[in-house]
Residue, then its C-alpha position, 0 to 999 in steps of 0.5 A: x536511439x529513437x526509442x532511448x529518446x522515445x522513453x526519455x520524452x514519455x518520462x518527461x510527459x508524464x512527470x509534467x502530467x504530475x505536477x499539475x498545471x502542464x497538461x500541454x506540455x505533457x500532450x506535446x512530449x507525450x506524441x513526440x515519444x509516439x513520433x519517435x518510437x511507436x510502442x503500446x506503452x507510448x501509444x496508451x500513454x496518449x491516449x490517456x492523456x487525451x482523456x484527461x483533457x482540461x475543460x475549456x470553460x472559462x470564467x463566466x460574463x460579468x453580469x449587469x449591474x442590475x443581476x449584481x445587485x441582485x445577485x448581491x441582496x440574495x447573497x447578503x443572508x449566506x455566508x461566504x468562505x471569506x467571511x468563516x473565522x480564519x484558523x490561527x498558527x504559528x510561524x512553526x507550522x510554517x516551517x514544518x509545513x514546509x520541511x513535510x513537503x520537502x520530504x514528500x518530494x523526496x519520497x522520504x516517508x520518515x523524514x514526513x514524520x521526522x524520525x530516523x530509519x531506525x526508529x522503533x514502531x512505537x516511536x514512529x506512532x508517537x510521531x504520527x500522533x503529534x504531527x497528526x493533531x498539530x497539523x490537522x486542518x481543523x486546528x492549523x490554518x498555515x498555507x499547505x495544511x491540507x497537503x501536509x496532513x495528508x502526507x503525513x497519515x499516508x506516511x502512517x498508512x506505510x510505515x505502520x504497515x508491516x508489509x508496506x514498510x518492509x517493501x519501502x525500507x528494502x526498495x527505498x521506494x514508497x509502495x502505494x505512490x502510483x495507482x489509479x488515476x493517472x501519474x507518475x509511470x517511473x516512480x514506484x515498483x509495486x503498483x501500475x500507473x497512478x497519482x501519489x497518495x492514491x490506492x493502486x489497483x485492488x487497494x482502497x484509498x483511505x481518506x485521511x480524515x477516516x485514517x485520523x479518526x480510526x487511530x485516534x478513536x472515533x467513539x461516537x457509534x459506542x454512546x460518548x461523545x468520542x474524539x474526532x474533527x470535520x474537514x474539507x478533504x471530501x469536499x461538500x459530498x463528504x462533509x454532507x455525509x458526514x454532518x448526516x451521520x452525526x446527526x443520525x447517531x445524536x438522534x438515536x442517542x435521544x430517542x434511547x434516553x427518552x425511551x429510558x435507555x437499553x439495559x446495560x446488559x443488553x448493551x455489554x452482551x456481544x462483548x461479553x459474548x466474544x470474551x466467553x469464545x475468546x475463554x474457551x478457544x484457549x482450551x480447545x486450540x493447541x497450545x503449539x501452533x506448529x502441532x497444527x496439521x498443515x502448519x510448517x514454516x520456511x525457517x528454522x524455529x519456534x517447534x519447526x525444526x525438521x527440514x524437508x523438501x517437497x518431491x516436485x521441485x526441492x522446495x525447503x520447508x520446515x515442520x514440527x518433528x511430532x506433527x509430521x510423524x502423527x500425520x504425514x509419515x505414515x504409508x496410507x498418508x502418502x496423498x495427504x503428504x502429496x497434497x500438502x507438498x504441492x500447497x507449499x509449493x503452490x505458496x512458494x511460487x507465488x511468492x516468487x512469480x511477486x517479487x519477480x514482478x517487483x523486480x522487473x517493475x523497479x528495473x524499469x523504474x531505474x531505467x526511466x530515472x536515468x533519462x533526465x530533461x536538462x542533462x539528457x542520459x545518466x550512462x552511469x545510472x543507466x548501466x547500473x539499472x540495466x546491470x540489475x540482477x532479478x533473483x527472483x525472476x531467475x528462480x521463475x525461469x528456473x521453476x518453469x523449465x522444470x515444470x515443463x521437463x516432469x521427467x528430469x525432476x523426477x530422475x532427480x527426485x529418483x536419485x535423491x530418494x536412493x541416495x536418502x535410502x542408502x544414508x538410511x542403511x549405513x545409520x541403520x548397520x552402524x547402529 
């Protein structure tokens, strides 16, 4: 009982620690859980949270009349944020600020860009596009511009991910929503502890300004004038570097048409230098992909048609029918044959001994959903996340207690390579 309570009070301590503004109310739920049940995880927990301590420094003194009056005439020459011209909007962008934060809380990604879960790539780039220019900082001055912007190109960097948006439509949970930093520990299952909207362990975040430039095309570096805007997300450091950069190129922009520019030639050389390898590549490359030698592919399709499996631990792959007979099915390839065979294997456990660790990750998650702060214990939402069937972590246990027992995988293997032999043989007498 002490430790469904113990996991139920860290939960709490840590969704307070991401809403920002509780961090003593996150510390006091953070050593209760050490109280009731001390683990390493509740243990680590505070400790981290001792580590994120506010600073106590307060406002500083009022200053005497004569340090005002001074501090005012030096001032009087230096423009203050009240005095910058305030950026207009409308009662629309209100509105939709207001909805993309609604979403976010949600966790859904496609209702930040208003598109359906069904909407095509295409549709969901035209979405980013629109949302991307009408609520950027530079052009909309409606309260929650900067947090709505970032919303949405971090929806981008998800759905416009193949990868990223497979994992977020088959779990419902937004893979990149924890990460380093510190946050919420029971809402994603792909990444270890974090803020949302930062990059996880091994993941570099994308600032949002960068993101926007990159898929609207910032042509500066190529002699335009390119398309970009300047904001606040880095704060001075960044704009700084920015502002620099910029500088830096109008500079050597300057000092090519003072000199009389570089010949166009010289210019246009490394493009046309990629589109003669591209030319060429096409006649040296096989036009089947799958003709290449350590080609195969888990499904069936597209000249990977004949279906085998590796002699360690009957691990299905398919392999172009031509290619496999050239190169592997032949008595003096049999190491070749042998390598090739433990690299898919060696792929393929990989693969499994991932998605276990998702698994097991998101089961936890579910777990930590069910202990709620008013309503206590969700017994249906609990059972259900403890009822949670790991398939891949099966095949892990599967897998590794095979790989410590050699000799009956290879009785197996014995069997299965006679009862092969004997196939071959009555195909052979019929014919």
């Amino acid at each position: 009982m002490n430790e469904d309570e113990a996991l139920r009070a860290l939960a709490i301590s840590k969704r307070r620690f991401e809403e920002g503004g509780q961090y003593d109310s996150a510390l006091k739920f953070a050593e209760k859980a050490v109280r009731l049940c001390e683990t390493s995880e509740t243990l680590n927990w505070l400790e981290f949270l001792k580590t994120q301590k506010p600073s106590d420094s307060a406002a500083p003194p009022p200053r005497k009349p004569t340090q005002q009056a001074s501090s005012d005439s030096k001032s009087s020459s230096t423009p203050t944020p009240s005095d910058a011209p305030q950026r207009p909007y409308t009662p629309d962008q209100v509105a939709g600020i207001k909805k993309i934060k609604a979403m976010k809380a949600k966790g859904d990604l496609y209702g930040i860009l208003g598109v359906e879960k069904s909407a095509s790539d295409s549709e969901i780039k035209k979405a980013y596009r629109k949302l991307a220019l009408q609520y950027h900082p530079d052009k909309c001055g409606a309260p929650g511009t900067d947090e709505a912007f970032k919303a949405i190109n971090h929806s981008w960097t998800v759905l416009g991910d193949e990868g990223k948006k497979e994992q977020y439509d088959r779990y419902g949970v937004d893979p990149e929503s924890r990460g380093g930093g510190g946050g919420s520990a029971a809402r994603n299952p792909f990444a270890g502890g974090g803020h949302a909207f930062r990059g996880h362990s091994g993941f570099q975040e994308v600032n949002p300004e960068e993101l926007f430039n990159m898929f609207f095309g910032e042509m500066g570096g190529m002699g335009g004038n390119g398309f970009h805007f300047q904001t606040n997300f880095g704060g001075p450091r960044y704009n700084t570097r920015f502002q620099q950069q910029q500088q830096q190129q109008r500079r050597q922009q300057q000092q090519q048409q003072q000199q009389g520019g570089t010949p166009q030639f010289i210019q246009a050389l490394p493009i046309i230098i990629l589109m003669l390898i591209s030319f060429f590549s096409t006649f040296t490359a096989p036009s089947d992909p799958s003709l290449n030698e350590n080609s195969y592919s888990w499904e069936y399709g597209a000249g990977y048609t004949l279906k085998r499996s590796t002699h360690g631990h009957d691990v299905d792959y398919y392999v172009n029918p031509k290619m496999f007979s050239d190169r592997y099915d032949k008595p003096q390839f049999a190491w070749k044959l042998k390598n090739f065979e433990k690299s898919i294997e060696g792929q393929y456990y990989r693969n499994i001994h991932y998605r276990c660790q998702q698994e097991r990750e998101y089961k936890q998650q579910l777990i930590s959903s069910a202990y709620t702060l008013f309503r206590g214990v969700d017994e249906v939402k609990l059972k259900k996340a403890q009822n949670y069937e790991m398939q891949f972590c099966q095949q892990v246990e599967q897998w590794n207690t095979r790989a410590s027992n050699p000799q009956k995988i290879q009785t197996n293997n014995n069997a299965a390579g006679k009862a092969g032999a004997r196939k071959r043989a009555a195909g052979a007498a019929q014919a």
